[in-house]
C-alpha positions as CSV (number, residue, x, y, z in Angstrom):
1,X,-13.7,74.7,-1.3
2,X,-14.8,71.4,-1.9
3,X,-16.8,70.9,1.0
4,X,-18.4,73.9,0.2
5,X,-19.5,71.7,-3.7
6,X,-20.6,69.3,-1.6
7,X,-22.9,71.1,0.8
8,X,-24.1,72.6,-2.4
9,X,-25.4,69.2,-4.4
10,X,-26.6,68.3,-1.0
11,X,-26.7,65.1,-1.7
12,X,-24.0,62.3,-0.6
13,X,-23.3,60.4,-4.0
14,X,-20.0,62.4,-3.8
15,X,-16.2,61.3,-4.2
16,X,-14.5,64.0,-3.4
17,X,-11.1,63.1,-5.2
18,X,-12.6,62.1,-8.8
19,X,-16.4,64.4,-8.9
20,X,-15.6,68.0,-7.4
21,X,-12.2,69.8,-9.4
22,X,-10.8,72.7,-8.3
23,X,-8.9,75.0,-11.1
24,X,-5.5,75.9,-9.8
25,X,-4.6,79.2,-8.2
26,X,-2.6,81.4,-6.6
27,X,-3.0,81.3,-3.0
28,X,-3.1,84.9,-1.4
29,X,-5.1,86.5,1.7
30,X,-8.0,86.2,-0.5
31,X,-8.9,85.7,-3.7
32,X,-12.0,84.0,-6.0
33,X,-11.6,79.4,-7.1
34,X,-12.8,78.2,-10.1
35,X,-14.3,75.0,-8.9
36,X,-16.2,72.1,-10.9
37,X,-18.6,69.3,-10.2
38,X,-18.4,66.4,-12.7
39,X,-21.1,63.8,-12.4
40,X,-22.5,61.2,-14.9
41,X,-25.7,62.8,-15.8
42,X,-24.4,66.7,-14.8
43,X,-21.6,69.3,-14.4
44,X,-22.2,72.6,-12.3
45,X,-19.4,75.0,-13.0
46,X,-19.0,77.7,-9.5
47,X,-16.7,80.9,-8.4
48,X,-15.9,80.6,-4.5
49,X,-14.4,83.3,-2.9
50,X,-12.2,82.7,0.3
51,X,-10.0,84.6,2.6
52,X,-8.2,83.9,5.6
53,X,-9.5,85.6,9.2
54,X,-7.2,85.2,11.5
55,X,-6.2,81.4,10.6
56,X,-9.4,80.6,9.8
57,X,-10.1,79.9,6.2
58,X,-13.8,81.3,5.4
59,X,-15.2,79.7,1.9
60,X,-18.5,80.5,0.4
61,X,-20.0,80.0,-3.2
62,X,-20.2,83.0,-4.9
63,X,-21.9,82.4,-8.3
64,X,-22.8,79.1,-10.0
65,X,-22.2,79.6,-13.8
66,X,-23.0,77.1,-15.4
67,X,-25.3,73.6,-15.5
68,X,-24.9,70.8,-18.3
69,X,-27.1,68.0,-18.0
């Protein structure tokens, strides 16, 4: 999920651990993340969907909700 936040900003003035928050959740099959990216002069607020396909976790942003500059 996060490296799916990061792709997204596309640029590489990322730290993983203290700019991009994911909400907690209950892991299942599938389901939707809440995810966050927190920097000093922005926030972008996303929904990523994931499921599992045969061991391999697919990830892709599904709506970006909200800017705040």
């Amino acid at each position: 999920a996060k490296e799916c936040v990061y792709k997204e900003h596309g640029e590489g003035n990322i730290i993983f651990s203290q700019n991009i928050l994911i909400e907690q959740f209950d892991y299942k099959n599938e389901g939707e993340i809440a995810a966050h990216l927190e920097l000093k002069n922005h926030k972008k607020h996303f929904i990523l969907d994931y499921k599992n396909l045969n061991g391999y976790m697919l990830v892709y942003i599904r709506e970006l909700v909200n800017i705040v500059t």
